[in-house]
Rosetta silent file (secondary structure, phi, psi, omega in degrees, C-alpha in Angstrom):
SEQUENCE: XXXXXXXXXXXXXXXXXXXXXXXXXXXXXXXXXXXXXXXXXXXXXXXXXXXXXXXXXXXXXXXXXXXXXXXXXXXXXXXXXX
SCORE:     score description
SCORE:     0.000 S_00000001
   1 L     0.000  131.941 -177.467  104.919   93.305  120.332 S_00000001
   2 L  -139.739   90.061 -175.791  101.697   94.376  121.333 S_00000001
   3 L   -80.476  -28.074  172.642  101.679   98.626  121.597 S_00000001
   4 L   -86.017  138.052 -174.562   97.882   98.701  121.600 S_00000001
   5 L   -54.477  172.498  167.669   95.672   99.456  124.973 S_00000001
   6 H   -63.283  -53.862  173.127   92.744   97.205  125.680 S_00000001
   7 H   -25.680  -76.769 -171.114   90.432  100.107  124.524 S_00000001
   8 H   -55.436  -49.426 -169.186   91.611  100.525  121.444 S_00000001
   9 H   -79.621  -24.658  159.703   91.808   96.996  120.819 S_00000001
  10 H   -76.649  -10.937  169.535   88.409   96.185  121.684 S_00000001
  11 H   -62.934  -80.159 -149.050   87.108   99.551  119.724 S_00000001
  12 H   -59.998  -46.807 -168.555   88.621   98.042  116.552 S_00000001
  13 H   -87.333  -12.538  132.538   87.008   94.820  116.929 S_00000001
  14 H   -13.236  -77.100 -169.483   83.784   96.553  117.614 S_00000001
  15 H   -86.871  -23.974  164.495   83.841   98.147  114.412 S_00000001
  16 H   -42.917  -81.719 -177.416   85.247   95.148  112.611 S_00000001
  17 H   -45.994  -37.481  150.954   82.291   93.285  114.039 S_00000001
  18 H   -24.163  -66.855  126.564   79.847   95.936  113.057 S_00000001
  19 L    51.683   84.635 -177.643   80.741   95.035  109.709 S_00000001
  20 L   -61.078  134.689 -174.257   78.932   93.278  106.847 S_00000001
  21 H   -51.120  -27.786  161.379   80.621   89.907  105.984 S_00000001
  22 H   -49.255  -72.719  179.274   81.195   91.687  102.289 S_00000001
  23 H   -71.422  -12.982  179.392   82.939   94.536  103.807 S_00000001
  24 H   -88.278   -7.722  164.938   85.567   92.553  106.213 S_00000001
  25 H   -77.387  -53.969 -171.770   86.504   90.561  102.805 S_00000001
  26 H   -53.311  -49.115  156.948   86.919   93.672  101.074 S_00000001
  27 H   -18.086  -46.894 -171.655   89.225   95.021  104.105 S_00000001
  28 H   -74.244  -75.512  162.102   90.641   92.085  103.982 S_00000001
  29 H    -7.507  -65.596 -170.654   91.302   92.613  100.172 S_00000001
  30 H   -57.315  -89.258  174.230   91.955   96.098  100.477 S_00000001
  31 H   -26.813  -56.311 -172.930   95.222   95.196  103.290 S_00000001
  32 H   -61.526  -48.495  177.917   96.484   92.493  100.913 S_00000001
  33 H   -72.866  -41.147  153.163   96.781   94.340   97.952 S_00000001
  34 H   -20.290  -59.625 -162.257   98.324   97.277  100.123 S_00000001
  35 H   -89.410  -48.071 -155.799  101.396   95.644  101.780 S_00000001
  36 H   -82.768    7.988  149.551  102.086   93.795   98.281 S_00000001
  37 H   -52.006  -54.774 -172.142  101.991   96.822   96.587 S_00000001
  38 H   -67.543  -45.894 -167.640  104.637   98.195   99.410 S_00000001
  39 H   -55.005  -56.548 -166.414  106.606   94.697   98.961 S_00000001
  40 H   -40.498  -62.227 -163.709  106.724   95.134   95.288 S_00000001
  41 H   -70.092   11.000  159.409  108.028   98.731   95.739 S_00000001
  42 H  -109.845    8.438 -174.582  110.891   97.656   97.985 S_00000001
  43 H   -94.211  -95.693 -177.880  112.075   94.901   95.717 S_00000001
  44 H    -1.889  -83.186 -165.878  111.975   97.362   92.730 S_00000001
  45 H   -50.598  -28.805  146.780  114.078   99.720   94.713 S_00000001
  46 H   -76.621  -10.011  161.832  116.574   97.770   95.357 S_00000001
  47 L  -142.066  112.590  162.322  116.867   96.006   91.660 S_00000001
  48 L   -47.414  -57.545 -178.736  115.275   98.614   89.516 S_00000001
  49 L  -103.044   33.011  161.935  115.750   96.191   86.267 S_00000001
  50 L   -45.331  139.913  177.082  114.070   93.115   87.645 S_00000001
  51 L   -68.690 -173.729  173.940  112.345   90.602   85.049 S_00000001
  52 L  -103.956  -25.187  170.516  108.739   90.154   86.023 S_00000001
  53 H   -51.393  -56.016 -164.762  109.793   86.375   86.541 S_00000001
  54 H   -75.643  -39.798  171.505  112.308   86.950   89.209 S_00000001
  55 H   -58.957  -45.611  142.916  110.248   89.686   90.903 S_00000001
  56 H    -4.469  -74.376 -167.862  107.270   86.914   90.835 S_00000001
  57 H  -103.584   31.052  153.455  109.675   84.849   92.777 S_00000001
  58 H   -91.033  -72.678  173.394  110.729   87.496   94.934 S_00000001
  59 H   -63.980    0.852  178.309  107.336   88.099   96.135 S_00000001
  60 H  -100.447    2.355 -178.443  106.075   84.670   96.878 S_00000001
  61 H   -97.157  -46.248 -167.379  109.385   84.325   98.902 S_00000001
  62 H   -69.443  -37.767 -172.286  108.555   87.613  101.008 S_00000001
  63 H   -52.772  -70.338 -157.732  104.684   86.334  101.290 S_00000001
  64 H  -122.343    6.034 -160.903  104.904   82.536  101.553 S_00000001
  65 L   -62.397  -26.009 -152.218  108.524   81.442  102.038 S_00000001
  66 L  -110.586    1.710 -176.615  107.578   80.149  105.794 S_00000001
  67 L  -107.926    4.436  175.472  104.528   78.767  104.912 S_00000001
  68 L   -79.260  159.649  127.964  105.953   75.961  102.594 S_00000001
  69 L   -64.050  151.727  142.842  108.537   72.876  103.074 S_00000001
  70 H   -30.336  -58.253 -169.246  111.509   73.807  101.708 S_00000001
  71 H   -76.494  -15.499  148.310  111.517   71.490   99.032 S_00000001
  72 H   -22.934  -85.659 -163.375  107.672   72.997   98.396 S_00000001
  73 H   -53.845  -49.089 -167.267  108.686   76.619   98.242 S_00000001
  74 H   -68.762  -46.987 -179.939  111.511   75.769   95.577 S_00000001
  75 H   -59.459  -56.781 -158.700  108.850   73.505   93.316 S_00000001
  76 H   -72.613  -31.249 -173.896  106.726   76.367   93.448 S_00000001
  77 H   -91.127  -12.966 -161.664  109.766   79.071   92.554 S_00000001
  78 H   -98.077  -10.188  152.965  110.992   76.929   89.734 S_00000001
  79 H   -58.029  -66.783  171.932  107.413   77.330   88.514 S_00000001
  80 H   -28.927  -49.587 -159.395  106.941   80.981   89.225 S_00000001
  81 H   -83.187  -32.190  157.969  109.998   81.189   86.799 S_00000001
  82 L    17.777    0.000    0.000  108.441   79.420   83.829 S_00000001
C-alpha cells in the first residue's frame, strides 16, 4: 500500500537528506525503540502475567521470525529461553 502523494514523499526525503548522518541513526533509533515498545504493550495485553523469558521470545518472533530459517529462529528461541 502506498497512500502517500509524490510530494509528500519527496518532502520527507528532503528532510531526511538534510540530515546529519548522527541524526538519521538516532531516527532510526528513536522508530525502533517506538514500535517495540508498542509490540511489547500488545503482548502484555493479551498475557498480562508473562515471564520475561517467554515475552523475550515473543518479541524476537514478532521482529525476526521471517528473517531466519526455521530451524534458525527455533535455535535462537530455545536460547532466548535460557
Amino acid at each position: 500500500m502506498h497512500d502517500t502523494s509524490l510530494d509528500m514523499d519527496e518532502k520527507m526525503r528532503e528532510i531526511v537528506r538534510a540530515k546529519t548522518p548522527l541524526e538519521r541513526i538516532k531516527m532510526g533509533c528513536s522508530m525502533y525503540e517506538t514500535s517495540r515498545y508498542l509490540v511489547q504493550r500488545y503482548i502484555l495485553e493479551g498475557n498480562p502475567s508473562i515471564s520475561k523469558k517467554r515475552l523475550r521470545k515473543e518479541l524476537f518472533l514478532k521482529f525476526y521470525r521471517n528473517d531466519f530459517p526455521s530451524a534458525e529462529c527455533e535455535r535462537i528461541v530455545k536460547h532466548l529461553q535460557k
